[in-house]
N, C-alpha and C positions, 0 to 999 in steps of 0.2 A: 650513252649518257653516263655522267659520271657522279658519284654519290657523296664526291668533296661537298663537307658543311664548309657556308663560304662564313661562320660565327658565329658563337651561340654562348648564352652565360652571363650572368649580372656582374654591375662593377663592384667592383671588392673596393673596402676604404682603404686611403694611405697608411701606412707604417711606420717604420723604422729601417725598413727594408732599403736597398740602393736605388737611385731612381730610375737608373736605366734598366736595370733588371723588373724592377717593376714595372715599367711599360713595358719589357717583354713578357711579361706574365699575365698580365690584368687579361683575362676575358671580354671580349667585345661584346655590346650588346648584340642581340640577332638583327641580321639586315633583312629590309621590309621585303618582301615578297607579293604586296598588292600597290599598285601604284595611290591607293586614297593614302597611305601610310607614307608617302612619300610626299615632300615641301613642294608646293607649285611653282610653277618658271614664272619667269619675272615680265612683264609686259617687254622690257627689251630682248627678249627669248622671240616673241610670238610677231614683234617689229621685224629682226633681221630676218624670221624664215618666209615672213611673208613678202617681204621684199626680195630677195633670191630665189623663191619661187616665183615671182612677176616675172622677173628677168631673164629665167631660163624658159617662159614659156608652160610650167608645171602646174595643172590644176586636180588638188586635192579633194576628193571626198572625204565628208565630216568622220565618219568612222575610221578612212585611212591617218587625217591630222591626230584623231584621237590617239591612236593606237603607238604613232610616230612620238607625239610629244609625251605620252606614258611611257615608252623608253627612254627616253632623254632623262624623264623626275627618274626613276629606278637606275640607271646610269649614274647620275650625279649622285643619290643618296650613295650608290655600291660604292662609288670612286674611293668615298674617303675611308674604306679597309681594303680596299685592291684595286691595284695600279691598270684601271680600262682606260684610259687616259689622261693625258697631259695634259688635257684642253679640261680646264676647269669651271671658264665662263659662258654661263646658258646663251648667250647671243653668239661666243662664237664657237659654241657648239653647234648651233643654228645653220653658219655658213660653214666651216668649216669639216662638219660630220655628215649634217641630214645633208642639204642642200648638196655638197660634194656625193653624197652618195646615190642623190637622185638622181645626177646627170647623166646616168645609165639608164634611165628607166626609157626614154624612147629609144634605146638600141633592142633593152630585151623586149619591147611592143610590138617592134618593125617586124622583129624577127621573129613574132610569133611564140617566145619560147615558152612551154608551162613546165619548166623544174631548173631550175639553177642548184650548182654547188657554191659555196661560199667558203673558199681555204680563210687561217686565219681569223677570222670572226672577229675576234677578241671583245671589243665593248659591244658588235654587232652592227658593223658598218662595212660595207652595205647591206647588209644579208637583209638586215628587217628593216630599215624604210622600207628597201624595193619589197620586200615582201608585202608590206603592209598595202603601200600602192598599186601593187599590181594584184588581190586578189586571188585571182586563178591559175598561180603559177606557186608551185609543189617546192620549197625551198628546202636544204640539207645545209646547217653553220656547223663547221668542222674550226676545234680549238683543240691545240693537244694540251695547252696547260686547266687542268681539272676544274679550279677556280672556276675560270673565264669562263668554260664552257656550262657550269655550275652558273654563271648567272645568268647565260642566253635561254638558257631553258627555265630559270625564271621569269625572265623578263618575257618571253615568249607564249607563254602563259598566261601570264598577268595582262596582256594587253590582247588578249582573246586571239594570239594565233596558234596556240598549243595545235589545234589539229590538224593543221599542215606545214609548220616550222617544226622541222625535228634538228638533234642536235645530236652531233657526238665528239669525243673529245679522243681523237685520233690523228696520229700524221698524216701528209696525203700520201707519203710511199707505202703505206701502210691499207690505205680504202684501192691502190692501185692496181695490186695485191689480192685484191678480193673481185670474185666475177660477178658480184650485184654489183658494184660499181665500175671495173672498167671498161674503158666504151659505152659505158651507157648514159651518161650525160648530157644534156643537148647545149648546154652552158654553165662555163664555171666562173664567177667573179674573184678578183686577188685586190683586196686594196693595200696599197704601204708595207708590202710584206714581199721583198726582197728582189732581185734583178731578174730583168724581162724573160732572159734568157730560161735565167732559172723558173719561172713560173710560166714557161713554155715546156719546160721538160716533166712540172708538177702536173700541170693541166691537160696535155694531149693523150695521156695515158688513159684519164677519167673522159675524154669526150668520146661523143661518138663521134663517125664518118663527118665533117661538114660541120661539127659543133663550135662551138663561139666561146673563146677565153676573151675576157673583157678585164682589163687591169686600169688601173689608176696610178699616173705617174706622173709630174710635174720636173720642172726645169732643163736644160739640156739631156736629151736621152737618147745623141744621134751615137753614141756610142754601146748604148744598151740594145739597140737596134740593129746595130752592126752583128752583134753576138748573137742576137735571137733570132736573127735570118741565118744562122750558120747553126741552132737548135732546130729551126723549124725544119731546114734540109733533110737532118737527119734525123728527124720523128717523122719523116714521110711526107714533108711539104706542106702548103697553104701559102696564106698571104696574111701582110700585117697592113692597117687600117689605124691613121693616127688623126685622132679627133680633138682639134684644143674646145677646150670648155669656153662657152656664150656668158662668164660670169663676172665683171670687173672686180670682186674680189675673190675669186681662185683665179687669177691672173695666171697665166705661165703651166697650170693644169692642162690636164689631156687629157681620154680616155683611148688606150691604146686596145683595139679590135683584133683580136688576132683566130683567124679561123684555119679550121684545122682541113687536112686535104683527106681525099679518098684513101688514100695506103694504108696498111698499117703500119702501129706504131711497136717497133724493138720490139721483144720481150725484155730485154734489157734497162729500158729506161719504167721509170726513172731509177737515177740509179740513189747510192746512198748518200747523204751526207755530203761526208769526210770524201770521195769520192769526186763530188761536185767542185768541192774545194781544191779537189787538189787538180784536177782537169775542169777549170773552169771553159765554157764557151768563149 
């Protein structure tokens, strides 16, 4: 966990001072940290997700909506002092974050799984719907910028999953690194955070024997496919699983299934960086 203040400090009045230098200076107010403090979503918020919940087939309990749409208000209020995303409007927030993120939740059911890793996190998608939704399953949101990871453990708390959402603000070459984490995983989700290949080589290190990387990918990716069968080779095999999403507005979305085989994996991988870049898959 990381002990970045994500703002703190009353607005000072204007001056004589330059204005750009003053907006760099002005102290932000403190950002909320309980969601009652935070503006409610707007009925067109609560229209789209419950339409995109119809359509994928997703029935929420009242405590998991609560929990879901108390991310979202704490999301938006953080947004406007740190960049959790680009998607600024509560409806398609709706389809485009929750609703996307849930399209996973019958693969980790099928599968049984109770502990997911979540590379990435950033605003906390997927990590906490599916958490939220699925209860009984032990989640870890891994963010290496301090910030981000600073609001998941807000936000995680404030919507009563503090005590089974833990959070740290770590690379994954760095948890991979470490023998409480590797192998021991039974599933790791990747959303929007970087090529297949490459979050084959982030994630098989963290599973165990037989565990389940579950990535989010949309538009042609018969070419990112090609590369992570020539990753998957050589982490010791498995097989890839390509799932287009049941939603007419994530059109062209997937959920790409990639399970890990019996062998083990290098001690080598994953490897660094600059490394990755320069001997891409």
């Amino acid at each position: 966990m990381t002990n970045d203040d994500a703002g703190s400090g009353a607005r000072t009045a204007r001056g004589g001072t330059d204005r750009q230098e003053e907006c760099l200076d002005r102290p932000r107010d403190p950002l909320p940290t309980r969601v009652e403090a935070c503006p409610p979503l707007p009925t067109a918020y609560d229209d789209a997700l419950d339409g995109a919940l119809a359509a994928c087939g997703i029935v929420l309990d009242a405590a998991a909506r609560h929990a879901i749409d108390g991310h979202v208000r704490l999301l938006l209020a953080w947004n406007t002092a740190i960049n959790l995303t680009s998607v600024r409007d509560p409806a398609e927030v709706a389809i485009r974050h929750v609703a996307d993120s849930l399209t996973a939740l019958a693969t980790i059911r099928d599968a049984r799984i109770g502990a997911f890793l979540d590379l990435g996190s950033g605003g906390g998608f997927p990590g906490i719907p599916l958490a939220a939704a699925a209860p009984s399953v032990e989640t870890l949101l891994i963010d290496s910028v301090g910030k981000k990871a600073r609001f998941l453990a807000v936000a995680a708390d404030a919507i009563g999953l503090g005590g089974r959402v833990r959070v740290g603000s770590v690379r994954a070459e760095g948890l991979a690194a470490d023998g409480r984490h590797r192998e021991q995983w039974p599933a790791v989700t990747v959303r929007a955070v970087g090529p297949l290949a490459d979050l084959v080589e982030l994630a098989f290190p963290l599973l165990h024997p037989g565990g389940l990387l579950i990535a989010w990918k949309r538009g042609d990716i018969e070419a990112e496919l090609e590369a992570a069968s020539r990753a998957l080779h050589a982490l010791g095999g498995g097989s890839i699983d390509v799932r287009p999403v049941a939603l007419p507005a994530l059109a062209g979305h997937a959920l790409v299934v990639v399970r890990r085989g019996r062998r083990s994996v290098p001690a080598a991988y994953p490897r660094d960086p600059a490394t990755r870049r320069r001997r891409p898959w």
